[in-house]
C-alpha positions in Angstrom: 95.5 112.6 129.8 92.6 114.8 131.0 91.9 112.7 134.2 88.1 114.5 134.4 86.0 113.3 136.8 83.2 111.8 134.3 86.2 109.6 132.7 87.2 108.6 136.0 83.7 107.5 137.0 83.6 105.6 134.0 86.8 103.9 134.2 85.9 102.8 138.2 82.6 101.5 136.8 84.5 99.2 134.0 86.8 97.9 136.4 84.4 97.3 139.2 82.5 95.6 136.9 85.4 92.9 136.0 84.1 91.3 139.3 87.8 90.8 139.7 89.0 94.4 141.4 87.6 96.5 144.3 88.9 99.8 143.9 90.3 100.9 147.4 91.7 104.4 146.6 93.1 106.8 143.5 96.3 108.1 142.8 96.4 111.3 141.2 99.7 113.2 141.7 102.0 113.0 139.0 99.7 110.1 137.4 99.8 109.8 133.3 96.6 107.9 133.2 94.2 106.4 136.0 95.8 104.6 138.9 94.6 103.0 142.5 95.1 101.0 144.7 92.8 97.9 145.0 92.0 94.2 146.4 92.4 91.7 143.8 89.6 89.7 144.9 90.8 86.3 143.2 94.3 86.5 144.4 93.2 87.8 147.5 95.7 90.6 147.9 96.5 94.5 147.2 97.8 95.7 144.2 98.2 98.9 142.1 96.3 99.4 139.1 97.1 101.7 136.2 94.7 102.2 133.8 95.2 104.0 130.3 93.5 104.9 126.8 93.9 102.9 124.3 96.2 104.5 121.5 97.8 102.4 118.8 100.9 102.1 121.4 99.1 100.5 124.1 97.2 98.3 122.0 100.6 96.7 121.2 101.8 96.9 124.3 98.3 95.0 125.5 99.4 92.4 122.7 102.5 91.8 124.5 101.1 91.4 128.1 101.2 88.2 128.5 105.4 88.2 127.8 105.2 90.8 130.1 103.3 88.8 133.1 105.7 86.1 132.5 109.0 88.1 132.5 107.7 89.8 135.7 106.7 86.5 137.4 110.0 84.4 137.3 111.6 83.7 140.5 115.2 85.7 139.6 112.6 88.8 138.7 113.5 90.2 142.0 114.1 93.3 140.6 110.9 94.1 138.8 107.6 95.1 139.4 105.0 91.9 139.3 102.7 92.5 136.5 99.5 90.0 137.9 97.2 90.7 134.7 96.1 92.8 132.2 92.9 92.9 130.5 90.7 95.3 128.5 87.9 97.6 129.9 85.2 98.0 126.9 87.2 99.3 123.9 88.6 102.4 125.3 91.1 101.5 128.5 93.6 98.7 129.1 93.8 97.7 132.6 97.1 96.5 134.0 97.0 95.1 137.7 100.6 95.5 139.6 102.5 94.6 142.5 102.0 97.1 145.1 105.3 98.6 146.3 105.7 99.9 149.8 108.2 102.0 149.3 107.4 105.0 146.7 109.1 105.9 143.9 112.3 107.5 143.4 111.4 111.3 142.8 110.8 112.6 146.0 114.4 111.6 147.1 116.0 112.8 143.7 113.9 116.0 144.1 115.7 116.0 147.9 118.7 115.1 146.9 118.5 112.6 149.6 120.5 109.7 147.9 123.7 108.8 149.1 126.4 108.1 146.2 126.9 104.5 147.1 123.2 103.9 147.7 122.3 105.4 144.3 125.2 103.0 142.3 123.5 99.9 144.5 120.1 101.1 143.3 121.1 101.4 139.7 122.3 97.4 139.9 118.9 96.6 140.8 117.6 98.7 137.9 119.8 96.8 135.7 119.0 93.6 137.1 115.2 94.4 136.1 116.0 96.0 133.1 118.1 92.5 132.2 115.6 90.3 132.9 113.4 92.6 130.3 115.9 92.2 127.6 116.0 88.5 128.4 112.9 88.4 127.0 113.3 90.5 124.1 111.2 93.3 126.0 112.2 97.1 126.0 110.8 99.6 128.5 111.9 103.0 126.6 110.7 105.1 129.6 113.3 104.7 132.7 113.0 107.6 134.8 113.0 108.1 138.9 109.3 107.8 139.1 109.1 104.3 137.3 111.8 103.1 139.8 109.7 101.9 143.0 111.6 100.8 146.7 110.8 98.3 148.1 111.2 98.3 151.8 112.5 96.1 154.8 113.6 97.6 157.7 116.1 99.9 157.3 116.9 98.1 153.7 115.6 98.9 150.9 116.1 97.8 147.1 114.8 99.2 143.6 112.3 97.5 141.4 111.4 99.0 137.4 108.0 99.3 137.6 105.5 101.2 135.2 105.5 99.0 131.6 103.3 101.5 129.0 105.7 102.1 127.0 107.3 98.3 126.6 107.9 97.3 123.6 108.7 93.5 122.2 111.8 93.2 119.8 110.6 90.8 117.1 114.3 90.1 116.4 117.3 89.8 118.7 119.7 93.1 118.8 116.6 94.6 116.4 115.4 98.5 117.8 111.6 99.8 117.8 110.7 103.3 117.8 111.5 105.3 120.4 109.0 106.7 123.6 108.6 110.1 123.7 106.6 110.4 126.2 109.4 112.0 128.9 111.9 113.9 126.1 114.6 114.4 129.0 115.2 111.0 129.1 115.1 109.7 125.3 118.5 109.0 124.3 119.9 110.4 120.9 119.1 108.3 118.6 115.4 108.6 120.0 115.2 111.9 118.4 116.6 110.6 114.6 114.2 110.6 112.0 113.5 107.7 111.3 114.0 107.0 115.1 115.5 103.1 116.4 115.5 102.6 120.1 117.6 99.5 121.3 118.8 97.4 124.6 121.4 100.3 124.9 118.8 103.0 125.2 117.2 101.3 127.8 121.0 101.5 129.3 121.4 104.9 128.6 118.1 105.9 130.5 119.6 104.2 133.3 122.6 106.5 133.1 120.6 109.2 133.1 118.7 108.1 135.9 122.2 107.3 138.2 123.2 110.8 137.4 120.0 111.9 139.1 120.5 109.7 141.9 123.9 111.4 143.0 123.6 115.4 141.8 120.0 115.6 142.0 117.3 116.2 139.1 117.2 117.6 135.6 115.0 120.5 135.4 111.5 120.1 134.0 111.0 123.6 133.7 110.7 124.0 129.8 112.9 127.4 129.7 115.4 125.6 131.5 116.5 123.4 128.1 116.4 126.5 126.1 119.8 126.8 123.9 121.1 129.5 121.9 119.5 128.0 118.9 116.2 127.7 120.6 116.2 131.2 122.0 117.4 132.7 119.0 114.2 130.6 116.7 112.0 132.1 119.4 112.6 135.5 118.8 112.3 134.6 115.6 109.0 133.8 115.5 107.9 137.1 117.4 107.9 135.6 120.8 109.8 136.8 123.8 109.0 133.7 126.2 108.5 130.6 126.3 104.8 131.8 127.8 103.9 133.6 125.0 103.5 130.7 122.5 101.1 128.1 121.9 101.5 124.7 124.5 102.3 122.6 121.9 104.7 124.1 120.0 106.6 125.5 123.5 107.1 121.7 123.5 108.1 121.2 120.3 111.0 123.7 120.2 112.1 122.6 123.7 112.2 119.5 122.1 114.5 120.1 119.7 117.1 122.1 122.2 117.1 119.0 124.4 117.9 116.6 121.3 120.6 118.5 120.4 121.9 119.1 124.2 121.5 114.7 124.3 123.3 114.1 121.2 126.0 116.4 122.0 126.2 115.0 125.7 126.0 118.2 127.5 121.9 117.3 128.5 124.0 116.1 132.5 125.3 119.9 133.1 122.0 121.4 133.7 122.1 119.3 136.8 125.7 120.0 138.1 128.0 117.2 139.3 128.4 116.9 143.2 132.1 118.2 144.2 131.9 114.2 146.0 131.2 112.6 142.9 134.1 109.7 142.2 135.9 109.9 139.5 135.0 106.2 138.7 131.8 107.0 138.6 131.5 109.7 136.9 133.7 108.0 133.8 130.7 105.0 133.9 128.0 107.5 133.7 129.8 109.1 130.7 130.0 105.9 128.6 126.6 104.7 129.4 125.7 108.5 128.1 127.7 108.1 125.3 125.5 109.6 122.0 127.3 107.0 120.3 125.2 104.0 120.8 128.3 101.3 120.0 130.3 103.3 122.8 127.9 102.2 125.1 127.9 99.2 127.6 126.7 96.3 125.9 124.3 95.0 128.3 123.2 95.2 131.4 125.5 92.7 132.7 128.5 94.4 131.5 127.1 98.3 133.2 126.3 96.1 136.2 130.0 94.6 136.1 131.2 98.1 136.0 129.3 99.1 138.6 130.1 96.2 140.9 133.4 97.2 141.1 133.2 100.6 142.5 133.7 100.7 146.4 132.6 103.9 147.4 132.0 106.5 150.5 128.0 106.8 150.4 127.9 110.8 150.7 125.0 113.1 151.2 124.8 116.6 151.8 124.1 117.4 155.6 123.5 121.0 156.3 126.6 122.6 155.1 129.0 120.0 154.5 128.8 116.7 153.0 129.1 113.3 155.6 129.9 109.7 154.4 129.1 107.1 157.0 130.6 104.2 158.0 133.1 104.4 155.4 136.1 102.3 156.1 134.8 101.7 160.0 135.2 105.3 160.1 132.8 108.0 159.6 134.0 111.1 157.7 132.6 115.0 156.8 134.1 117.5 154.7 132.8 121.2 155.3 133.6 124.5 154.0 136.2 126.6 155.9 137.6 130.1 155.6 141.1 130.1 155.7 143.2 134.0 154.2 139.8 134.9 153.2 139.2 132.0 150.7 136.7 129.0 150.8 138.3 125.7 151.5 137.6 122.3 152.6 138.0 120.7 155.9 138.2 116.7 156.3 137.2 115.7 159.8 137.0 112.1 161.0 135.5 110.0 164.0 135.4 106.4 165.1 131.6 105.3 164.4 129.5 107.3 167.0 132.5 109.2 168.2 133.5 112.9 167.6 134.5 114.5 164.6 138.3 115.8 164.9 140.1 117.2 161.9 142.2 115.3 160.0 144.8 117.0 158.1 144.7 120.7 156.8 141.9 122.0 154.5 142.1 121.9 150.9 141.7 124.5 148.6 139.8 122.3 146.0 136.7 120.5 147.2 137.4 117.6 144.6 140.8 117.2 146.5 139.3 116.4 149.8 136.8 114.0 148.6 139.3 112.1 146.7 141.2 112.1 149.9 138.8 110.4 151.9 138.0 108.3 148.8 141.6 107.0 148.8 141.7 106.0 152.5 141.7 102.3 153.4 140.8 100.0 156.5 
């Protein structure tokens, strides 16, 4: 959307003219539609609106707005973002008036590469908690990414809430699929791309995968040359075009498109963002099934992903500088960094009591994935 400053006059004027809103500030970074932040005068508190066209999509999903205030306003909801109302503005915008999160959205620290491993598997259960509660009530919400995953803040905790619902969809039967969202392509699932397209609870689950992949290793690329293939480079050429920049916006997109369908349903979409050396084992097997572009492969709900989840115990590491420190992992506080040892790069595991200082432990390892599953294995 074109977020002009006539059509955002406009859409200020309809919704200060609800009588039910005063517009405090707007969002614009990033925003697929309007947004602000505003007083909801009857309720008496802040929230965030979003404010979008209507398209034949939206119109449905405007339909379905009161399932979605409901779902949203349950007491074991902890784990999504309150929807307080949605309305219409004249014929030409749907107004939806949300919880207002304190705590951003997930993109910045994906971007950063700021999430620990364990912190990212504890944020995905509260994704799938959301993301349950959604399929509870027969609602899908097809577009799962980092920056429809708001924190909410406490102190120095902090826990994950789905937020963002223009894309949900209602299933009109249980276990039934709708069409698929297109409207972020790195993160439609495989048999999002089919023609015809069915989109199901397990592509929800599968956007969630992608997402926890993010978390740990950091994000895909959104740089459209990034996704080309060998196929797609060699139909470029094809068509007379060296680049990516040579061609018209729309179909750039289109064949970009189709290299990022194939990379998704043959499962190799993950290795444009390479796996941390730390990365468990465990973990990375559960990200693979959730992945799987066979949808019956799959988890089968959220519970069961959750489950999986729940059992991992993990060392929460992050990069820092150089080397790689988990904190507080078995009362102990650990960091593997790189070494020269006979001229070749290996990997030293140093320890310390919390707040102490590091001292080696052991001899470096020649194989990175050796040393983190060293530390992995330690116990109390």
């Amino acid at each position: 959307m074109s977020l002009s400053t006539e059509s955002s006059d406009k859409v200020r004027e309809l919704a200060s003219a609800s009588g039910k809103y005063e517009l405090i500030s707007q969002y614009t970074d990033g925003m697929n539609g309007y947004a602000f932040r505003a007083k909801h005068i009857p309720k008496g508190i802040e929230v965030f609106i979003k404010i979008c066209d209507v398209d034949t999509e939206s119109s449905e999903v405007f339909q379905e707005a009161k399932f979605l205030v409901t779902a949203t306003a349950d007491g074991d909801a902890d784990h999504l973002v309150v929807l307080h109302d949605a309305e219409m503005l004249g014929e030409e915008y749907i107004l939806m008036a949300m919880e207002l999160v304190n705590g951003g959205n997930l993109s910045s620290k994906v971007i950063d590469n700021s999430i620990g491993q364990a912190d990212a598997v504890n944020y995905a259960m509260d994704v799938l908690r959301g993301v349950g509660k959604l399929h509870k009530n027969q609602l899908l919400h097809r577009d799962l990414k980092p920056a429809n995953i708001l924190l909410s803040v406490n102190g120095e905790k902090s826990s994950a809430k789905v937020g963002d619902f223009g894309s949900v969809k209602r299933l009109t039967t249980s276990g039934g699929t709708v069409n698929s969202s297109r409207h972020s392509p790195i993160y439609v699932p495989p048999e999002g791309w089919t023609v015809p397209n069915a989109y199901g609870t397990r592509s929800d689950l599968y956007q969630v995968g992608i997402v926890l992949h993010e978390m740990v290793n950091g994000p895909l690329p959104y740089q459209l040359a990034s996704h080309l293939d060998n196929a797609g480079i060699k139909k470029l050429h094809s068509q007379g075009y060296e680049n990516l920049n040579e061609m018209d916006d729309c179909d750039a997109c289109l064949l970009v498109n189709e290299c990022i369908a194939r990379r998704t349903m043959s499962q190799k979409l993950l290795a444009l963002s390479p796996t941390q050396p730390y990365q468990s084992k465990r973990l990375t097997k559960i990200i693979k099934k959730a992945t799987s572009p066979d949808v019956d492969d799959r988890y089968g709900s959220a519970v069961e992903f959750r489950g999986a989840l729940q059992a991992l115990h993990l060392p929460n590491w992050k990069r820092v500088g150089a080397g790689f420190e988990a904190i507080g992992w078995q009362g102990k506080d650990w960091l593997v960094s790189q070494v020269q040892k006979s001229g070749t790069l290996q990997y030293q595991i140093s320890k310390r009591l919390v707040g102490g200082t590091y001292r080696k432990f052991g001899d470096p390892y020649p194989e990175a994935k050796d040393a983190f599953q060293t530390v992995e294995d330690q116990s109390e």
